[in-house]
C-alpha positions as CSV (number, residue, x, y, z in Angstrom):
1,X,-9.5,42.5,63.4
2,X,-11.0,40.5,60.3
3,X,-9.0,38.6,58.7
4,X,-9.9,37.8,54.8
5,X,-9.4,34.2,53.6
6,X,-7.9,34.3,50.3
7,X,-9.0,31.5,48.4
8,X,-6.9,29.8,45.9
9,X,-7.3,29.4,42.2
10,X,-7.4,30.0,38.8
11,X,-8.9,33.4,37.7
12,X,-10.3,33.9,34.6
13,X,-7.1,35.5,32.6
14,X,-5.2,32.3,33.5
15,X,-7.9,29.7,32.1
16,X,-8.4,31.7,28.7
17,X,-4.9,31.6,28.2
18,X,-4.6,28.0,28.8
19,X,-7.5,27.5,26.4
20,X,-5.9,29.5,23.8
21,X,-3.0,27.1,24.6
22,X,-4.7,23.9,24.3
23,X,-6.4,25.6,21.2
24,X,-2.9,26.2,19.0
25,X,-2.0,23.3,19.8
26,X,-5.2,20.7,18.6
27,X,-4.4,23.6,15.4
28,X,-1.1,22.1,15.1
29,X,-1.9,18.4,15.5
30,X,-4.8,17.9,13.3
31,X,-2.8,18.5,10.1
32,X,-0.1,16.3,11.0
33,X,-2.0,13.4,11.8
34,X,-4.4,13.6,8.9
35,X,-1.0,13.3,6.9
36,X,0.2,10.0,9.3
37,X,-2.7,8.8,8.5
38,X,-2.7,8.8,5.0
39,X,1.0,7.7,5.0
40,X,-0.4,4.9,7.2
41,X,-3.4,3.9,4.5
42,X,-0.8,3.9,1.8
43,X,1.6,1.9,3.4
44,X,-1.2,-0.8,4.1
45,X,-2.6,-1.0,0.8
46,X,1.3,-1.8,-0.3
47,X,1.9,-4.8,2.6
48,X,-1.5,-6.0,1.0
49,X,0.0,-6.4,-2.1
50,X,3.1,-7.5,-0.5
51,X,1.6,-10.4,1.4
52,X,-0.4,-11.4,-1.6
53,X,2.5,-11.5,-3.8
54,X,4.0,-13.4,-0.9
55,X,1.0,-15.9,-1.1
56,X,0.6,-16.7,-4.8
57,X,4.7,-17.5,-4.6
58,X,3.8,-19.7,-1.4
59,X,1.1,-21.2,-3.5
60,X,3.5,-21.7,-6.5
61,X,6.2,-23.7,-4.6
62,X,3.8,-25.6,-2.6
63,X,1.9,-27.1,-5.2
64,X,4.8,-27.1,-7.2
65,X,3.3,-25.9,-10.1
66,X,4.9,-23.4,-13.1
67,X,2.1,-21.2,-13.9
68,X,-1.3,-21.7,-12.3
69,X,-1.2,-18.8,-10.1
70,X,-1.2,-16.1,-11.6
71,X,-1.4,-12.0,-10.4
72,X,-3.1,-9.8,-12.6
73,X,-3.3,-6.1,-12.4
74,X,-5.9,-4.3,-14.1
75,X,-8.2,-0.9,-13.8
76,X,-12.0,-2.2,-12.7
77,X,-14.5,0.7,-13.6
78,X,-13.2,3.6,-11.5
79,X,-10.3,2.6,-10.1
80,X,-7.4,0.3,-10.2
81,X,-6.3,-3.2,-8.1
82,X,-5.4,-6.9,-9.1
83,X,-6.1,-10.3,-9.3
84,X,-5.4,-13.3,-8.2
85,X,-6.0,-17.4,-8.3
86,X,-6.3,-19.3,-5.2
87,X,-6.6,-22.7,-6.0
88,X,-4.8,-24.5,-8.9
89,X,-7.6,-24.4,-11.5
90,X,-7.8,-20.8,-10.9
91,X,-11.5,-21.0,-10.2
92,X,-11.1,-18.9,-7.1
93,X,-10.0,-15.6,-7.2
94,X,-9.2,-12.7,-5.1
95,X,-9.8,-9.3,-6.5
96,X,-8.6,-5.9,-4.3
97,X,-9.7,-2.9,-5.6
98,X,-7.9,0.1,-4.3
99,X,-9.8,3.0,-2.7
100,X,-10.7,5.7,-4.8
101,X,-8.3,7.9,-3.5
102,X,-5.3,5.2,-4.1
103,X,-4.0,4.1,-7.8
104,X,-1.9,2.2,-9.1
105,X,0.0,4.6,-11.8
106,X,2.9,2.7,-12.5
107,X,4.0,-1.2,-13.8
108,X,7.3,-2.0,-14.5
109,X,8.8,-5.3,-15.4
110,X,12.1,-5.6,-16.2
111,X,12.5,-2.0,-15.6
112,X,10.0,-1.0,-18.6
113,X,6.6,0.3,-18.0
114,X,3.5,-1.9,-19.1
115,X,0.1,-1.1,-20.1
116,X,-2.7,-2.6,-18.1
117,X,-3.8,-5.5,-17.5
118,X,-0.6,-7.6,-17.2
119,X,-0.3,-10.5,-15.3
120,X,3.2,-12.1,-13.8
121,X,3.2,-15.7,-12.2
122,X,5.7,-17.5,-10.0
123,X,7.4,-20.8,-10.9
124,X,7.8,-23.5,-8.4
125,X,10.8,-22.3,-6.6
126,X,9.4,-18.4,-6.6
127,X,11.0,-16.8,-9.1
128,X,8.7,-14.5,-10.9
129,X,7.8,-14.5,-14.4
130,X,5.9,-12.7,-16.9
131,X,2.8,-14.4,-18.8
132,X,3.4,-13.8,-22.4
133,X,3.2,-16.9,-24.7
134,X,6.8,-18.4,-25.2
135,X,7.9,-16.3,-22.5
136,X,10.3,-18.4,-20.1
137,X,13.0,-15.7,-19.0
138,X,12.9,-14.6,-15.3
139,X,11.4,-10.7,-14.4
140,X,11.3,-8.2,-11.8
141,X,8.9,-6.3,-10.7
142,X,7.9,-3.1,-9.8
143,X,4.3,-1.7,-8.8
144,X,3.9,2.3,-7.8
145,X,1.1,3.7,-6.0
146,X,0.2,6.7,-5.3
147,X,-2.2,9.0,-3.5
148,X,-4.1,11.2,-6.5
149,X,-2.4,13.8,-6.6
150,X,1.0,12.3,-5.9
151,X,0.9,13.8,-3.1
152,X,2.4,10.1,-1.2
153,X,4.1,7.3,-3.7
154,X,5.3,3.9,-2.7
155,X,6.6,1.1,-4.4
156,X,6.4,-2.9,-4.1
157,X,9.5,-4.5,-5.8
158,X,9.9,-8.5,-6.9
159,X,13.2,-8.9,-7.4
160,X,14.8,-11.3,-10.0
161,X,14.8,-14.2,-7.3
162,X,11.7,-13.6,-6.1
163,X,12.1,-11.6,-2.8
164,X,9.4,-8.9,-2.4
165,X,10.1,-5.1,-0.5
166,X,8.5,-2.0,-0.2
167,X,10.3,1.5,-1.3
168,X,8.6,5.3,0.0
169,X,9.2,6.7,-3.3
170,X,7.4,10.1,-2.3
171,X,6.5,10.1,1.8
């Protein structure tokens, strides 16, 4: 008598329907990391701005110095960003430009919108203020951006005192 060896594995059935599998779920994945990673981009351009706030304040109180660094924000050509001094004759600047994709659509201080360009400063013990001639009252500070589209919206706040957060408005 001959006995058959029956060899083990997968037959074809079983491989298609782990491909189809596999296929659902890359079908699946793809849309929600493309939306991570735009959350992700957002929430970078916003702790940029964060840690640059952070920095002209740092640069404020170390040179102890009431307004010579100043944070401007402005549209360049085709899209928005800011400004900023780096050294206390505000010869060097920093300028970010957002992505295309990114603007900013919002400035408030003191709760009220602005109308670009406006620029804020920090005094010597970081407490933010707005530079308008005569101007010596305290300010917050609140800069939206958004996705176009408004599809994501995030803000950076500067409180009264000077402390600097980020809000999801829209995630």
């Amino acid at each position: 008598m001959k006995f058959f060896k029956r060899h083990s594995g997968f037959t074809l059935i079983e491989i298609l329907i782990v491909f189809a599998i596999i296929i659902i779920m890359a079908g699946l994945a793809v849309p929600l990391s493309s939306d991570y990673v735009s959350s992700r981009q957002l929430y970078n351009i916003a702790t940029q701005l964060q840690q640059d706030l952070l920095l002209v304040q740092n640069s404020a109180i170390t040179h102890s110095t009431e307004s010579n660094f100043p944070i401007t924000f402005n549209t360049f050509k085709s899209s928005s960003g800011y400004e900023y001094a780096t050294d206390e004759a505000g010869t060097k600047k920093v300028t970010r430009t957002l992505p295309s994709s990114v603007n900013i659509y919002d400035v408030k201080v003191n709760g009220t919108s602005v109308t670009l360009p406006v620029s804020v400063n920090f005094d010597n013990q970081g407490i933010l203020h707005k530079r308008l001639t005569g101007d010596t009252g305290t300010c917050t500070l609140e800069v939206d951006i958004q996705f176009t589209g408004g599809t994501k919206q995030i803000k950076v706040v500067v409180s009264q005192i000077g402390r600097v957060s980020i809000e999801w408005i829209k995630n």
